[in-house]
VMD Tcl script that draws the C-alpha trace (Angstrom):
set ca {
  {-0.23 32.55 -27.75}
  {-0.30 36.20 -29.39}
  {1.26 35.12 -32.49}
  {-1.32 32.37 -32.69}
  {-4.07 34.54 -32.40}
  {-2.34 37.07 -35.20}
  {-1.96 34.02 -37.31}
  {-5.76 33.37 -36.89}
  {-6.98 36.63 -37.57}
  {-5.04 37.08 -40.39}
  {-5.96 33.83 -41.97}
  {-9.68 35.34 -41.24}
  {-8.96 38.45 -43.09}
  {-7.07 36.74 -46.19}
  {-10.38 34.31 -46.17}
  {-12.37 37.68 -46.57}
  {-10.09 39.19 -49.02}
  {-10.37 35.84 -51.04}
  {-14.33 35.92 -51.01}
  {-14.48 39.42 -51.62}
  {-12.26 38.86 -55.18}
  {-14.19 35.76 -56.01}
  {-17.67 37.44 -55.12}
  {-16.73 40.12 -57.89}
  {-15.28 38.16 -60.12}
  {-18.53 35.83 -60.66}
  {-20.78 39.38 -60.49}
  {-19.04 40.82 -63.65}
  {-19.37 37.33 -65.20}
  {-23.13 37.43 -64.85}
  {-23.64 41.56 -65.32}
  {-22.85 41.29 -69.45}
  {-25.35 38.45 -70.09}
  {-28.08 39.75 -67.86}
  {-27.97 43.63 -69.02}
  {-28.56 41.78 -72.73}
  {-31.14 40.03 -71.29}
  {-32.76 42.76 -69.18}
  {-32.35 45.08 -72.28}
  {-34.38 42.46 -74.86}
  {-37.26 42.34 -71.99}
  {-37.72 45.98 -72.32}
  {-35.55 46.58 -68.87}
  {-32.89 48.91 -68.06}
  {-29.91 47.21 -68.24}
  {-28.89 49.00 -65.38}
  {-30.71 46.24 -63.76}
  {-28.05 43.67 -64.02}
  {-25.79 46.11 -61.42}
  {-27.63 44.63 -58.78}
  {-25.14 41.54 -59.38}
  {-22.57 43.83 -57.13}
  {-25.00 43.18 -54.30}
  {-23.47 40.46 -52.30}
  {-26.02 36.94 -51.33}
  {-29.67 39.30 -52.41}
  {-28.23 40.73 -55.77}
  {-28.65 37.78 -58.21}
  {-32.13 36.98 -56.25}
  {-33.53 40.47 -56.92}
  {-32.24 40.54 -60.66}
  {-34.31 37.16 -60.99}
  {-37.16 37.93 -58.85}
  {-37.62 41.25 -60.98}
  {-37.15 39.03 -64.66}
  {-39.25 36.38 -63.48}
  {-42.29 38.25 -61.60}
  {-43.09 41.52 -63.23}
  {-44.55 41.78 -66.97}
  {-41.72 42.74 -69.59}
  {-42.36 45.62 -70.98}
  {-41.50 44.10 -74.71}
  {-43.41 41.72 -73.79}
  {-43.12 37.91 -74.75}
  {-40.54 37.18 -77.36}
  {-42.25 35.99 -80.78}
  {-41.78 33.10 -82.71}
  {-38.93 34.43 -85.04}
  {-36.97 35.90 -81.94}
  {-36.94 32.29 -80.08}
}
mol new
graphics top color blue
foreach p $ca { graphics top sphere $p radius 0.5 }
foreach p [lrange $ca 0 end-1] q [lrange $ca 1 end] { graphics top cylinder $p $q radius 0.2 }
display resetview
């Protein structure tokens, strides 16, 4: 019975360790397109780091893109 719960738990932990790689993996596919972004909207593109942040970092990145004025304002006809 103890090696079945050590098999358990360390299926658990290899799930975590497997999540944990993947989680990162799709953040630092996302940070280089969104610091270009944040950086044409007049952001810092220190703002894309919040891509690190695990299930709330891609929602505040968006939240902040979507809701707040950019400080370059809107992008002009020869930009689009």
């Amino acid at each position: 019975m103890t090696y079945f719960v050590a098999w358990v738990l360390g299926l658990g932990s290899l799930a975590l360790l497997v999540l944990a790689i993947g989680h990162l993996l799709v953040a630092l596919v996302l940070i280089i397109p969104t610091w270009r972004i944040c950086t044409r909207a007049g952001f810092s593109g220190v703002l894309s780091l919040f891509h690190l942040v695990p299930f709330i970092g891609s929602l505040i990145v968006m939240a902040v893109l979507a809701f707040s004025p950019w400080p370059n304002g809107e992008a002009s006809p020869q930009r689009r």
